[in-house]
C-alpha positions as CSV (number, residue, x, y, z in Angstrom):
1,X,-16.6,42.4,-87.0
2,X,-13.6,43.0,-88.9
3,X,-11.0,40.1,-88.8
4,X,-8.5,42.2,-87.0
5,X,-10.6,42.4,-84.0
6,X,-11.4,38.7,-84.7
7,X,-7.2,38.4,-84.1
8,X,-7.7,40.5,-81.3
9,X,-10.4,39.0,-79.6
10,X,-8.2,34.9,-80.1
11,X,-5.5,36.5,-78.9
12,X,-7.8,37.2,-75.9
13,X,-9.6,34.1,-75.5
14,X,-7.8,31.6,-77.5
15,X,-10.6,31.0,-79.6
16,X,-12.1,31.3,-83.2
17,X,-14.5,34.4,-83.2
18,X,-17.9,34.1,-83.6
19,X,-19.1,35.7,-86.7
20,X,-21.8,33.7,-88.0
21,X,-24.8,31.6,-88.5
22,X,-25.1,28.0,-88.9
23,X,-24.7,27.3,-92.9
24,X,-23.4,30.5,-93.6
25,X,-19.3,31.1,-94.5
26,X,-17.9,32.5,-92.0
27,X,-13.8,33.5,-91.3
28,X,-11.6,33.6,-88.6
29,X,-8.3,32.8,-86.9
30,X,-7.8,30.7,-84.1
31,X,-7.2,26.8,-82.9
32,X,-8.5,24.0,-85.0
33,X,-7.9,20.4,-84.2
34,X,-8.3,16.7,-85.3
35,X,-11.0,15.7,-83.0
36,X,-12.8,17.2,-80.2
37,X,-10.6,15.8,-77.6
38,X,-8.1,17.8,-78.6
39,X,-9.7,20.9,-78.6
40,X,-10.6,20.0,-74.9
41,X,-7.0,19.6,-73.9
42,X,-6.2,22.9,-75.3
43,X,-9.0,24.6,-73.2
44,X,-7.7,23.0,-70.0
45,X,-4.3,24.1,-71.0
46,X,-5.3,27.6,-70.9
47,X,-6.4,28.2,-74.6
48,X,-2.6,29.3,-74.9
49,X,-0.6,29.1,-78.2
50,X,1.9,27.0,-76.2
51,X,-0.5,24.7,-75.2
52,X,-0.5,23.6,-79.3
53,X,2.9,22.7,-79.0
54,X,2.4,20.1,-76.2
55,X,-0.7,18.9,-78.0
56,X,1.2,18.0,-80.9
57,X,4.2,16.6,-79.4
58,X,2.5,14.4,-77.9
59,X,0.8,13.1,-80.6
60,X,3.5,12.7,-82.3
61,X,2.4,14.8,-85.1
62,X,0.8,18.0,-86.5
63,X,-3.2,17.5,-85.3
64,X,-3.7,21.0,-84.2
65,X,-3.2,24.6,-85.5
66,X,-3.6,27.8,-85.4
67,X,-4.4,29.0,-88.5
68,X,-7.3,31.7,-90.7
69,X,-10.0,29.8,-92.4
70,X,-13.2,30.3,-93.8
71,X,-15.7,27.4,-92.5
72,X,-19.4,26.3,-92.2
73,X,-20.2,26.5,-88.3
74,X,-21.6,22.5,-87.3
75,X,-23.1,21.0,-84.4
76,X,-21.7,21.5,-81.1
77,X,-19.6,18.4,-79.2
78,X,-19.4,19.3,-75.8
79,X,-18.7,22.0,-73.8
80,X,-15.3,22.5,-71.2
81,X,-14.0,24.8,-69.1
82,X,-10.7,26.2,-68.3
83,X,-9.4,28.1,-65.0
84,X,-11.6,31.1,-66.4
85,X,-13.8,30.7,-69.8
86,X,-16.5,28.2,-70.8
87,X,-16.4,27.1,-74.0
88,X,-18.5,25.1,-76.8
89,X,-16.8,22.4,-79.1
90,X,-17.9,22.7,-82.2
91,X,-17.8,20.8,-85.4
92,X,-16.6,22.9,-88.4
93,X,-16.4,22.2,-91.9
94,X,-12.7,23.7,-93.5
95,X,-13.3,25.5,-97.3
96,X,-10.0,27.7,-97.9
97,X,-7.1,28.3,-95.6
98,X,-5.5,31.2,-95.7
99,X,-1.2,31.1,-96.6
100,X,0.9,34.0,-96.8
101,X,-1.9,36.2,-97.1
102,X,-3.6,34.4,-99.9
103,X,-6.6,32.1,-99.8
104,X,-6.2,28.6,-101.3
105,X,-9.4,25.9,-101.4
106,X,-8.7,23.0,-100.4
107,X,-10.7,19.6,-100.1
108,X,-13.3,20.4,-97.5
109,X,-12.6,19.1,-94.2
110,X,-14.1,18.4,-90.9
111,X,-12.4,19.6,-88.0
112,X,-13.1,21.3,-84.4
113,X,-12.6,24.2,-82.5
114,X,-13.4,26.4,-79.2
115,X,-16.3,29.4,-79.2
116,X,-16.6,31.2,-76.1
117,X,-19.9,31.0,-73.7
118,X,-21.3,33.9,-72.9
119,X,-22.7,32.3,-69.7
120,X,-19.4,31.5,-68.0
121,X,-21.5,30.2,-65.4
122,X,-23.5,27.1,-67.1
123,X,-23.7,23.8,-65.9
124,X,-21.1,21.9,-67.8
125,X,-20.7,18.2,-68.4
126,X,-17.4,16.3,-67.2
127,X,-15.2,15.5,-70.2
128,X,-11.9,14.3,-70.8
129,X,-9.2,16.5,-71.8
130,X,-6.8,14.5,-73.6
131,X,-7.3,12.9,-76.8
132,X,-8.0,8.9,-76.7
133,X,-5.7,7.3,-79.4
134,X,-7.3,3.7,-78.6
135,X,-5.1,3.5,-75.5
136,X,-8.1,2.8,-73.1
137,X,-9.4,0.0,-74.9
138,X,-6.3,-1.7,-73.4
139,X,-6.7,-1.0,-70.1
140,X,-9.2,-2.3,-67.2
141,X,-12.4,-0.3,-67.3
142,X,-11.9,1.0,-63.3
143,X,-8.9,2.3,-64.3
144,X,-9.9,4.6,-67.5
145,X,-12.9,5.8,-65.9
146,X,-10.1,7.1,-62.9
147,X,-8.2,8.7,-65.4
148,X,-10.9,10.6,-67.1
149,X,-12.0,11.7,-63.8
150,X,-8.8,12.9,-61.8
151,X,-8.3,16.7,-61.0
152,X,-6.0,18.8,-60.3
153,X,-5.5,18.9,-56.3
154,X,-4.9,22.7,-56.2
155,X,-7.6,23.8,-59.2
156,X,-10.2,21.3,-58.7
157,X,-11.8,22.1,-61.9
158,X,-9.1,21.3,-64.0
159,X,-8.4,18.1,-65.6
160,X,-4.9,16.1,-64.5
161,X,-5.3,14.9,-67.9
162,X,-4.6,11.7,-68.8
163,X,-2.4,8.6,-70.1
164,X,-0.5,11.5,-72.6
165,X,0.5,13.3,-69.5
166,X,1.2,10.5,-66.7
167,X,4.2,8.2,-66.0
168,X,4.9,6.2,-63.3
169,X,7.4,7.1,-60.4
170,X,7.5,4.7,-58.2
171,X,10.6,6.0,-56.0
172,X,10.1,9.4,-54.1
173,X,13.3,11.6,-52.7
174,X,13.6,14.2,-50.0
175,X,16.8,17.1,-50.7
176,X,16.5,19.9,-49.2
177,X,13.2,19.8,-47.9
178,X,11.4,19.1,-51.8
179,X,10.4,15.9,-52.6
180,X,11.4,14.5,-55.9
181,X,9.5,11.6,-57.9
182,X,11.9,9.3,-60.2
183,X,10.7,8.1,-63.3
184,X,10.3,4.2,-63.2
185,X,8.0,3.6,-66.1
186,X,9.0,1.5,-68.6
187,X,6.0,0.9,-70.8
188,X,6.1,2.3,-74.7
189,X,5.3,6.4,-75.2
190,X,4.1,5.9,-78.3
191,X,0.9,3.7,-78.0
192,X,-0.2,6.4,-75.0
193,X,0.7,9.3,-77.3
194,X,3.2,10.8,-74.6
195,X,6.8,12.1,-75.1
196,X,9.6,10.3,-73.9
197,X,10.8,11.0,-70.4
198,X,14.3,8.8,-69.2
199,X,14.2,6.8,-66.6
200,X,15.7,7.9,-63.5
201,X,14.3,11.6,-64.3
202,X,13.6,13.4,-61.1
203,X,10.5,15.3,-61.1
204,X,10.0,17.9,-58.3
205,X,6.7,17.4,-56.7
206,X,5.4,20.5,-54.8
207,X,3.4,19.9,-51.8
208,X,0.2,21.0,-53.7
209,X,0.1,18.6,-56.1
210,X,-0.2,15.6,-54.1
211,X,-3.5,14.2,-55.0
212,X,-5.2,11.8,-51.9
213,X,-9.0,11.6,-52.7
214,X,-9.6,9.6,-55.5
215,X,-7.5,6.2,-54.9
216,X,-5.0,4.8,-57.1
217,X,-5.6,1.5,-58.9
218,X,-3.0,1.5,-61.0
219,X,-0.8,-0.1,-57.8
220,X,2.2,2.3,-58.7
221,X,2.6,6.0,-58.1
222,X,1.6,8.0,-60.9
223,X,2.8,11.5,-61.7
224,X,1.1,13.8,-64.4
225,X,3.4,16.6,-66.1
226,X,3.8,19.1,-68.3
227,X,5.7,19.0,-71.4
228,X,8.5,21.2,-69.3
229,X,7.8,18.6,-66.7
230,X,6.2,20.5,-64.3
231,X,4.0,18.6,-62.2
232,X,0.1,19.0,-62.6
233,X,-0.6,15.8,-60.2
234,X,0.8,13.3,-57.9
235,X,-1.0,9.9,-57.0
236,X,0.6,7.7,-54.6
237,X,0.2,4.1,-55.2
238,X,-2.5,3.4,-52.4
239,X,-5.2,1.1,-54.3
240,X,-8.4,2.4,-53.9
C-alpha cells in the first residue's frame, strides 16, 4: 500500500494504516499518543482531527499527534469502540518522524495508536476513555468506578468520559423553554486535567442528555462537556 492511500485511508478512519508485521518497520500517518488512554478518548471522540485538540488542551500540553512515522508494531492494549469503528490499541515503538518531508531518527520511543478491526462486531471490553493523570487515586473508590462507567444517555455506547470533561452545576435554569446548568464548581482544573470553565457559565442542557440510570454519588449535579461546551451528559445530584 502506497503511503498516499495510507493518508487516504486515516483520513477515513482516523487511524494509522496497517502495513505490517510484528517486528518489521513499518510507516504511516495517523494519531499517536502518550498512553493508551488517550488513544481511547480519541476513538470515542470520533477518531476526528479535532478531537486532538481537546485531548491536548486538556492536558495541558502536547501528548498527542498526528504525525508520519516509521515504527515497530507492539502488543495490543485494549480494544474501544466509537459510534461506528472498533478499534485495537496498540503499543508502538517510534524510530524516525517524518518533518517537512524529510526523515529525522530520533531516540526510540514508546507510544500508542488506533488500527481498525475488521470485525466491527467483536465483543469488546469496557474501558475508560479519558486519560487518568492520578486524579482517581484521590477520590472514593464508588465514585471512580461511576465515572469510568457512565454513558452517554442518547448513544449508549459512548463514553460520558470522565473527571477531564465534568464540572459541577449545581443550579439549573429554565428560559424559553431550555434548561440551562450554571457552573458551581470550584475545585482546581489542573489536577483533573480539564480546561477552565468560569463560574456562573450557563451550559445548555438538551433534554437528551439528562442521564437518570446510573445514580449520582458525587451529591452535586454533574455535567460532562465538550471543549465548545456542548453537553455530552447531565447527572442530577440524586445519590445512588
Amino acid at each position: 500500500m502506497s503511503l498516499t492511500a495510507r493518508i487516504v485511508l486515516w483520513l477515513v478512519l482516523g487511524t494509522f494504516a496497517l502495513t505490517a508485521h510484528a517486528h518489521e518497520l513499518s510507516e504511516g500517518t495517523g494519531i499517536v499518543c502518550d498512553t493508551p488512554d488517550q488513544v481511547q478518548r480519541f476513538a470515542v471522540l470520533g477518531a476526528k482531527p479535532e478531537a486532538i485538540k481537546t485531548i491536548n488542551d486538556g492536558a495541558a500540553k502536547a501528548v498527542c499527534a498526528l504525525t508520519t512515522v516509521r515504527y515497530i508494531r507492539g502488543r495490543e492494549v485494549s480494544r474501544v469502540r466509537s459510534s461506528d469503528h472498533a478499534y485495537q490499541v496498540v503499543e508502538i515503538l517510534l524510530i524516525e518522524v517524518q518533518v517537512h518531508g524529510q526523515w529525522g531518527a530520533i531516540t526510540p520511543e514508546v507510544q500508542y495508536t488506533l488500527f481498525p478491526l475488521h470485525e466491527e462486531r467483536a465483543s469488546l471490553p469496557d474501558v475508560t476513555f479519558v486519560a487518568n493523570n492520578g486524579q482517581w487515586e484521590l477520590t472514593d473508590p464508588k465514585v471512580k468506578e461511576w465515572f469510568q462507567k457512565l454513558m452517554m444517555p442518547d448513544n449508549p455506547t459512548l463514553s460520558c468520559c470522565g473527571f477531564a470533561d465534568a464540572y459541577y452545576a449545581d443550579k439549573v435554569i429554565t428560559r424559553g423553554g431550555k434548561n440551562y446548568a450554571i457552573i458551581t464548581d470550584d475545585r482546581d482544573d489542573a489536577p483533573l486535567g480539564r480546561p477552565h470553565v468560569p463560574m456562573g457559565t450557563e451550559i445548555l442542557v438538551p433534554d437528551s442528555k439528562y442521564k437518570w440510570d446510573r445514580g449520582n454519588p458525587t451529591g452535586h449535579n454533574v455535567i460532562f462537556i465538550t471543549l465548545h461546551r456542548e453537553t455530552l451528559c447531565f447527572v442530577t445530584g440524586t445519590g445512588i
